[in-house]
C-alpha positions as CSV (number, residue, x, y, z in Angstrom):
1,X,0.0,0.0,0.0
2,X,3.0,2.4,0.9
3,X,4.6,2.0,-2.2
4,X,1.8,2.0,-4.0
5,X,1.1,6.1,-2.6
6,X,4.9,6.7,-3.5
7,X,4.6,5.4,-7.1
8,X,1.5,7.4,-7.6
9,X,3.1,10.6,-5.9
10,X,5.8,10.1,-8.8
11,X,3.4,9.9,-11.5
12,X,2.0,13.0,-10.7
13,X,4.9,14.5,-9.9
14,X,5.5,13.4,-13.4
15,X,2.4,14.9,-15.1
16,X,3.1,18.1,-13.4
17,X,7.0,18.3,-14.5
18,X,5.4,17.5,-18.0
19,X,2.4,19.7,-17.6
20,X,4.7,22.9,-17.0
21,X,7.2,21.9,-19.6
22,X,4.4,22.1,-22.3
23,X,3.6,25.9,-21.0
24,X,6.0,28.3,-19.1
25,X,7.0,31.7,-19.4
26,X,10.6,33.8,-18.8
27,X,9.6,37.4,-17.4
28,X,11.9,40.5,-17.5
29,X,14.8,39.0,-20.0
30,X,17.2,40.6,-22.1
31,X,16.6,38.8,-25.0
32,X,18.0,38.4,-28.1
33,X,15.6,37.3,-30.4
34,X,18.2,37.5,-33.5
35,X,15.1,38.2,-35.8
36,X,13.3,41.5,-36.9
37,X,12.6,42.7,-33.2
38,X,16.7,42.6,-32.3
39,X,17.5,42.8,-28.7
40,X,14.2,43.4,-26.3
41,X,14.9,44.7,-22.5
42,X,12.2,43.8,-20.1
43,X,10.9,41.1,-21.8
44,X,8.5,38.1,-21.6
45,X,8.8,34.8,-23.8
46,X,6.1,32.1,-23.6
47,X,6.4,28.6,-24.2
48,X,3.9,26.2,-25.2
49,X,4.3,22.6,-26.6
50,X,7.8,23.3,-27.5
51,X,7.5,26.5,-29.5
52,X,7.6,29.4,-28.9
53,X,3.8,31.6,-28.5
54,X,4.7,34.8,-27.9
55,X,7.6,38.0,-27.3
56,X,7.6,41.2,-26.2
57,X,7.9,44.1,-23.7
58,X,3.8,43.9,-23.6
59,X,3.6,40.2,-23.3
60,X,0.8,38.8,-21.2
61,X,1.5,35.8,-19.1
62,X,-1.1,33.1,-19.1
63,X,-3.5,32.2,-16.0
64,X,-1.6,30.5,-13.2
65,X,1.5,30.2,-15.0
66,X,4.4,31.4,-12.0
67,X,6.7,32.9,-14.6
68,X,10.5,32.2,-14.4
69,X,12.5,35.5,-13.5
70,X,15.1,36.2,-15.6
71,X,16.1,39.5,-13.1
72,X,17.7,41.0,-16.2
73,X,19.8,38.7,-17.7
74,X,20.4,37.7,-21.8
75,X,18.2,35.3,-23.3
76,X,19.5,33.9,-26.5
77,X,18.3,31.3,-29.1
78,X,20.4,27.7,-28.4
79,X,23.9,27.6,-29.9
80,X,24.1,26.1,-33.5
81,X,27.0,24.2,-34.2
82,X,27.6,23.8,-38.0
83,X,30.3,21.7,-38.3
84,X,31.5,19.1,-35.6
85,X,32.2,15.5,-34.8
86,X,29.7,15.3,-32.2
87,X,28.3,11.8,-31.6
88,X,31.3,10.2,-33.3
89,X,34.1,10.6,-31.4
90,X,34.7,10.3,-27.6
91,X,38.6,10.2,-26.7
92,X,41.1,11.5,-29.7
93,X,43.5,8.7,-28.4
94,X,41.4,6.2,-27.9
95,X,40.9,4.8,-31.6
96,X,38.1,2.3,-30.7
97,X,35.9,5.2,-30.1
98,X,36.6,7.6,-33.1
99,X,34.1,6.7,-36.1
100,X,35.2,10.2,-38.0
101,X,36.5,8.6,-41.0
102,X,36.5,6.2,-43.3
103,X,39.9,4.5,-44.8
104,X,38.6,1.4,-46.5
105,X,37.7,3.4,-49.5
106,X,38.5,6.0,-52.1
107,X,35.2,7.4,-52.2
108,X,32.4,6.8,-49.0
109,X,30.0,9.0,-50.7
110,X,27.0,6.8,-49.4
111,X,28.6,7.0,-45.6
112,X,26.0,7.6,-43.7
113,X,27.1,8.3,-39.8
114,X,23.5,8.8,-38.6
115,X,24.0,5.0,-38.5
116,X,26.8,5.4,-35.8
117,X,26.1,8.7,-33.4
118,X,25.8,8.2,-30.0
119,X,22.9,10.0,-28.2
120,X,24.4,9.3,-24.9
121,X,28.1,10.4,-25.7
122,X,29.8,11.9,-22.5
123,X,30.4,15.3,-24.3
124,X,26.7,15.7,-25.5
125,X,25.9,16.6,-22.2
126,X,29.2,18.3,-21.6
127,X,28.6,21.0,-24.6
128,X,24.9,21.3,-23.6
129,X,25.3,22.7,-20.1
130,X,26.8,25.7,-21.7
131,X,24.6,26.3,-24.1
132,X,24.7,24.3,-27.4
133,X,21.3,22.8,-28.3
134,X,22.2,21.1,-32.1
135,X,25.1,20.4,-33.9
136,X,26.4,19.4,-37.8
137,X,28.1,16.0,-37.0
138,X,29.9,14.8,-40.0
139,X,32.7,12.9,-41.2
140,X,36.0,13.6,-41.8
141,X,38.4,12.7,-44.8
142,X,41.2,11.4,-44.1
143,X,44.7,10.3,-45.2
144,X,44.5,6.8,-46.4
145,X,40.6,7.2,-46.6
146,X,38.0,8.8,-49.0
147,X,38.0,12.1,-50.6
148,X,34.5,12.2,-50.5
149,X,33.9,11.4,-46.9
150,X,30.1,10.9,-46.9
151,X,27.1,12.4,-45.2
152,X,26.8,14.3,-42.0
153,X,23.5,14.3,-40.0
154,X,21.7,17.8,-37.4
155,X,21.4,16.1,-33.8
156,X,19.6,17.6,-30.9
157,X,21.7,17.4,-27.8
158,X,19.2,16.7,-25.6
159,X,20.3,13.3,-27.4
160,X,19.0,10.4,-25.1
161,X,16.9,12.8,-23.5
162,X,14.9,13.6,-26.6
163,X,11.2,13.6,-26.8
164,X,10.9,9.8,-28.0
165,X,14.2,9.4,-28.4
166,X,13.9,12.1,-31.8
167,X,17.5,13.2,-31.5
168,X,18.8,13.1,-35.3
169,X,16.5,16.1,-36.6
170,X,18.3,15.9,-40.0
171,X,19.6,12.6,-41.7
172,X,21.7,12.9,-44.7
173,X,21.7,17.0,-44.3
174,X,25.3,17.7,-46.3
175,X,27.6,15.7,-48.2
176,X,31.3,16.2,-46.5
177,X,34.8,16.4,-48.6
178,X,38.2,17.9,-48.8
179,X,40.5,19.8,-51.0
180,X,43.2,22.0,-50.7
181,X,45.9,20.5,-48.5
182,X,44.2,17.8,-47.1
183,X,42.5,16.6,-50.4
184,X,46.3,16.7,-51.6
185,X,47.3,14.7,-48.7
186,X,44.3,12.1,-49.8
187,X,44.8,11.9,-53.4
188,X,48.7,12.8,-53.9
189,X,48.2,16.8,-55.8
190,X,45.7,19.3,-55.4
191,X,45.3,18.5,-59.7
192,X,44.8,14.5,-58.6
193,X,41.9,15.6,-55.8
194,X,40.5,18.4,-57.8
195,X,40.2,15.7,-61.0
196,X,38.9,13.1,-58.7
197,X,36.3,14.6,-57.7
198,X,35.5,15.4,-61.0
199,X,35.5,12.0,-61.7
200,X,33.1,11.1,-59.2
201,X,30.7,13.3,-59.9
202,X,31.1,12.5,-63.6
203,X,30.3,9.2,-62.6
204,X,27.5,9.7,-60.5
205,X,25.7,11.6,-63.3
206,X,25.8,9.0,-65.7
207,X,24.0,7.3,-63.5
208,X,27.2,4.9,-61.8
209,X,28.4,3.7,-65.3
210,X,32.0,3.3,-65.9
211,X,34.1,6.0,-67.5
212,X,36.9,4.4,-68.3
213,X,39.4,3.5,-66.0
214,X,39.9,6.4,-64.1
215,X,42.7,8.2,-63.1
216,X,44.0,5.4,-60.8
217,X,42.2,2.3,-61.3
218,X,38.3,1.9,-61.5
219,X,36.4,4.5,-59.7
220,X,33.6,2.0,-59.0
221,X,31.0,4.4,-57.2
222,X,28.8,1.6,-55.1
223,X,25.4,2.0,-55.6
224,X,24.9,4.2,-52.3
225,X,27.6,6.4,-53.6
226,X,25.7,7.0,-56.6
227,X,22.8,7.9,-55.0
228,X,24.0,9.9,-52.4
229,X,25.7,12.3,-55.2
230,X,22.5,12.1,-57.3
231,X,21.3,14.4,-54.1
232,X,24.3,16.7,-54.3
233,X,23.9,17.0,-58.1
234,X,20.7,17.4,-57.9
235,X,21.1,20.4,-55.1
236,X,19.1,18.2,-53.0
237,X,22.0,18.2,-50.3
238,X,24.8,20.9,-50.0
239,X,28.2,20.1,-50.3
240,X,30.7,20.8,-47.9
241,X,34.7,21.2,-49.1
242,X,37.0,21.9,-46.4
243,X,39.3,24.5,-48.5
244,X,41.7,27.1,-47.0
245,X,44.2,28.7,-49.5
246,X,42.4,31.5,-52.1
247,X,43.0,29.7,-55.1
248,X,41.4,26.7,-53.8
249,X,38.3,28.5,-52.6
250,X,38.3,29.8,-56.4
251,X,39.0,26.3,-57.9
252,X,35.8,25.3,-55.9
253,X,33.3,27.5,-56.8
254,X,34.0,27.0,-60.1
255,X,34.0,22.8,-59.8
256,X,30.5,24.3,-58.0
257,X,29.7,26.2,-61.2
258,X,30.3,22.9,-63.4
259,X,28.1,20.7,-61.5
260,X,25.4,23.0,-59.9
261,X,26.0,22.0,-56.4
262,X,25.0,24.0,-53.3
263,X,28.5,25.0,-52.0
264,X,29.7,25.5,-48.4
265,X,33.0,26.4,-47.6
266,X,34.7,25.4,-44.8
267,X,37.7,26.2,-43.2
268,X,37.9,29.4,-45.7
269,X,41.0,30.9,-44.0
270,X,41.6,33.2,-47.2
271,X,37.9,33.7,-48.1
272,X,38.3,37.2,-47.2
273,X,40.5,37.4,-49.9
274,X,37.5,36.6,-52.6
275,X,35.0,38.0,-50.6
276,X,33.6,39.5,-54.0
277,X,33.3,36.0,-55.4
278,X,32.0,34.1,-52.4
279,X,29.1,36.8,-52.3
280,X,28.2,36.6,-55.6
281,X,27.4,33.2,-55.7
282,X,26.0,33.0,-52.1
283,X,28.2,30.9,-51.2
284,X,28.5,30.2,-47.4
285,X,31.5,30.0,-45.2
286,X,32.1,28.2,-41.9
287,X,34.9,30.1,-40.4
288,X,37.0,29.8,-36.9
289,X,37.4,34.0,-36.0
290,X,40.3,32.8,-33.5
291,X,42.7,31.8,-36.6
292,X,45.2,35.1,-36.8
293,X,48.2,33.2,-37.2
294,X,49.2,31.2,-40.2
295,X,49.5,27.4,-39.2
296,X,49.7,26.0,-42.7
297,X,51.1,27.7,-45.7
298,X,47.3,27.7,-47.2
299,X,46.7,30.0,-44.6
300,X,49.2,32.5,-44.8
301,X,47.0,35.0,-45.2
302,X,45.0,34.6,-42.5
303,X,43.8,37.2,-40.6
304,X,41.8,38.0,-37.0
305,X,39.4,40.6,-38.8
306,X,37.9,37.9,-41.4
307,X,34.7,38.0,-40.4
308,X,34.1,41.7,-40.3
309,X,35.9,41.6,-43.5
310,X,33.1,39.0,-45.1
311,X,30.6,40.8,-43.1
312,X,31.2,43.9,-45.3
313,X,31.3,42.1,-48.6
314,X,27.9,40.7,-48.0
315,X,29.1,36.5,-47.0
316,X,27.2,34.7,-45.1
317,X,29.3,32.7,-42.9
318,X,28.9,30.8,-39.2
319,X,31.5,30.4,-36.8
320,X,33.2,26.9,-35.9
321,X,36.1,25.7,-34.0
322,X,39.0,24.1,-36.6
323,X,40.8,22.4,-33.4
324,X,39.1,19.0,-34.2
325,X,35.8,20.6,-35.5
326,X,34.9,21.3,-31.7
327,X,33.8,17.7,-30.8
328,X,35.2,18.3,-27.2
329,X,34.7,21.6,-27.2
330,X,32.0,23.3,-29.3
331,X,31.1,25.3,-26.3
332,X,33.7,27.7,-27.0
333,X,32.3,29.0,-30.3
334,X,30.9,31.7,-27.9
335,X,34.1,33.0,-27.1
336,X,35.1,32.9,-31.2
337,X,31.9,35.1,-31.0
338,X,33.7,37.4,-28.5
339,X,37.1,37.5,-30.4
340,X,35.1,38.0,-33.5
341,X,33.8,41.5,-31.8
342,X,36.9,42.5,-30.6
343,X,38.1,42.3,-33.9
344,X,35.5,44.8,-35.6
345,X,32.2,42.6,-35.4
346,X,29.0,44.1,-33.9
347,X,27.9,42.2,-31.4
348,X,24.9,41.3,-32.0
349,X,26.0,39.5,-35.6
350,X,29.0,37.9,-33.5
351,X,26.2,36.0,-31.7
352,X,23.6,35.4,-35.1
353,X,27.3,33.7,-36.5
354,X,26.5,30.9,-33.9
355,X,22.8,31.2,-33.7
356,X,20.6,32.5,-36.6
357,X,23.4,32.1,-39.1
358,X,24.2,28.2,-38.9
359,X,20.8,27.6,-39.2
360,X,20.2,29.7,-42.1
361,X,23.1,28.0,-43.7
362,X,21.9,24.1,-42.7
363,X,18.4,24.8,-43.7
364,X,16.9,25.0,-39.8
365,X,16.4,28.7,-40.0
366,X,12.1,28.3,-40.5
367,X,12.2,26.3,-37.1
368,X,15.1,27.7,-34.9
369,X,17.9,30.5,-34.8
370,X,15.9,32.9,-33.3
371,X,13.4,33.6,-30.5
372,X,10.4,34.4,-32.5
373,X,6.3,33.2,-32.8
374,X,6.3,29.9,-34.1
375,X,9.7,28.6,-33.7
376,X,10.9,25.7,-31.8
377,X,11.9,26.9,-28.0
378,X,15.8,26.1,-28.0
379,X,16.4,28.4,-25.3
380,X,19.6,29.9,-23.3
381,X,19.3,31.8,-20.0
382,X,22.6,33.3,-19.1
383,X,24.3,34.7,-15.7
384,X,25.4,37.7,-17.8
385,X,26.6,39.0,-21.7
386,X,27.1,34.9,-23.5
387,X,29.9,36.4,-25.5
388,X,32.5,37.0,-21.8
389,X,34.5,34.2,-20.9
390,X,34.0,34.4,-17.1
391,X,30.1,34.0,-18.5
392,X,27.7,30.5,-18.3
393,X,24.2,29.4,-18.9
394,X,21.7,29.1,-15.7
395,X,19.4,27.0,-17.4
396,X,19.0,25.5,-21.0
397,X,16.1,24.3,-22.3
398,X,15.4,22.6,-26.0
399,X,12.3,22.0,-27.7
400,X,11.1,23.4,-24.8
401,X,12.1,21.1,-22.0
402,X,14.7,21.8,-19.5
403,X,17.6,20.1,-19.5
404,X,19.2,19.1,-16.5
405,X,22.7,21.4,-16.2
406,X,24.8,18.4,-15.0
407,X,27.9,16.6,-16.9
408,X,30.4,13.7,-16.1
409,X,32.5,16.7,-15.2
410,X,30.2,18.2,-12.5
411,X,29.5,15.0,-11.1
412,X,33.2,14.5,-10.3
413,X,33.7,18.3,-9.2
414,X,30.8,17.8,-6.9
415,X,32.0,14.1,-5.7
416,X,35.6,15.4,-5.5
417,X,34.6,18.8,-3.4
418,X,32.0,17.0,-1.3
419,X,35.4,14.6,-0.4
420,X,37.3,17.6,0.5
421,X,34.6,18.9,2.5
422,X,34.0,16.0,4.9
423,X,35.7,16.2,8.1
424,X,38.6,14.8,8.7
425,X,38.5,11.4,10.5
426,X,39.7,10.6,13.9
């Protein structure tokens, strides 16, 4: 009888947790709504099934909803990360747990590594807590591997904490390859990648027949290959081509001009440098602000104002984190944001490069990016301006639903602290 009162206190306690997660509201924010309205002081947001109802200074709050009080502080759309390995890696030296690329193969066009995330990988919940709601998690290319690495998915990071366990919101969202150095690394010459992906793509639209022998054997797309670059051809899918130096950046818009694909660039160190061509195309660039020395001799012309730089030509770009693509540490991207404003940015487009931006860029921007009517509620409530270092979320919430601010890393500060707490025995 006892325990059957305590498991009926816990379903209700339940239905009540669920009850306010489907309607709350967040009273006197700052928020950044990174839409139309820009930045409102004093404002409410409400929150209803997930989306957000309404915004504003004049905002009613619904019957017997106890609003939360923001006292003040930002409010921002969740971070966006556009490019990261998210899902597929866990330790760098730990090779048993690193699915980023493929080296089986010279092309893995049809790699498809929603087939291989992890919704419960340690650093989903590790990013979240500060503040990053969805991520790009793609492959890599690789030396020994494919040029082509294959196709990268959009994953919530509520990951197993989902609503029904939804976590991949976009399957098969961009087909993933390099050039420049790293496709020279692949194929042997920037001439030998640059002519094999030609080749592929040559291949693909004939529909997978042979073209010969190819430049070094058979090319022998598999039949998932094929289709998976029947998508790019067909600007069903974007493709993304890591590229640093100018001239690469030129050499791929205009292997984008042959084939019609929907070009992103990443990496795009130079990209200031053909700002003018990168804008006339609408062509997209994922760029890390913190790059202002050169690393690589692609780079050598790297510089710490690129963004503001692209900014004034018109790009569109969205910040990400080269070291590794951020898997361990996508949160930063925030602080890119800051470095990006130091460096000639306005602020409030230093924070749409990590919000509004990446989804624009991914195709997300009709459901999230910005606080506005209608949108899903991926929601940030900081202790004071997100782009400071000394700065960190209070509370995160995605589609809606809080998300519990706790990580394998808190849980051994707070074990670890609690230890040195105790009193010393006698």
């Amino acid at each position: 009888m006892i325990r059957r009162h305590l498991l009926t206190g816990v379903v209700i306690a339940l239905l009540a947790t669920r009850a306010e997660a489907e309607l709350f509201a967040i009273r006197n924010a700052v928020v950044h709504t990174g839409g139309r309205a820009g930045t409102l002081t004093g404002a409410t947001v409400v929150v209803r099934n997930g989306r957000i109802e309404a915004v504003g200074t004049d905002v009613l709050i619904p019957e017997g909803v106890t609003p939360i009080e923001a006292h003040g502080r930002p409010l921002t759309p969740g971070i966006i990360v556009a490019h990261s390995h998210l899902g597929l890696k866990e330790i760098d030296g730990v090779e048993e747990t690193n699915d980023v690329a493929s080296e089986q193969k010279r092309y893995s066009a049809g790699l498809d590594v929603a087939d291989a995330l992890n919704p419960r990988s340690a650093l989903l919940p590790v990013n979240r807590i500060d503040g990053v709601t969805r991520a790009m998690s793609a492959p890599d290319a690789k030396k020994g591997g494919s040029l082509i690495a294959g196709q990268g998915a959009i994953i919530s990071l509520a990951g197993s904490l989902a609503e029904g366990g939804n976590w991949i919101v976009k399957p098969r969202a961009a087909m993933f390859a390099a050039l420049g150095e790293q496709g020279r690394e692949i194929a042997g010459s920037r001439p030998a990648a640059f002519a094999a992906m030609r080749e592929a793509l040559e291949e693909a639209r004939s529909g997978g027949l042979r073209l010969g022998d190819g430049l070094n054997g058979d090319a022998q797309l598999s039949p998932l290959d094929v289709e998976a670059l029947k998508r790019v051809l067909n600007r069903e899918m974007p493709m993304v081509l890591q590229v640093e130096r100018a001239s690469d950046i030129l050499a791929a818009l205009k292997l984008a001009d042959d084939y019609g694909l929907q070009l992103i660039v990443s990496g795009g160190a130079e990209a200031h440098r053909v700002a003018a061509e990168l804008a006339s195309r609408s062509v997209p660039v994922l760029i890390d602000p913190s790059r202002n020395l050169p690393a690589h001799f692609e780079t050598l012309h790297v510089r710490p104002d690129a963004p503001a730089v692209l900014a004034k030509a018109g790009v569109k770009f969205a910040f990400i984190d080269s070291d590794d693509k951020g898997s361990h540490n996508a949160r930063n991207l925030r602080q890119l944001a800051g470095i990006a404003v130091a460096n000639g940015m306005r602020h409030d487009d230093a924070l749409a490069a990590i919000t509004l931006k990446p989804a624009e860029i991914l195709g997300l921007s009709n459901v999230l990016g910005s606080i506005e009517p209608g949108k899903i509620a991926d929601l940030v409530l900081w202790d004071r301006d997100p782009l400071e270092v000394t700065s960190a979320p209070d509370r995160v919430w995605i589609e809606g639903r809080e998300m519990p601010m706790v990580s394998r890393q808190t849980l051994l500060r707070d074990r670890y602290l609690k230890r040195l707490k105790a009193p010393p025995a006698k």
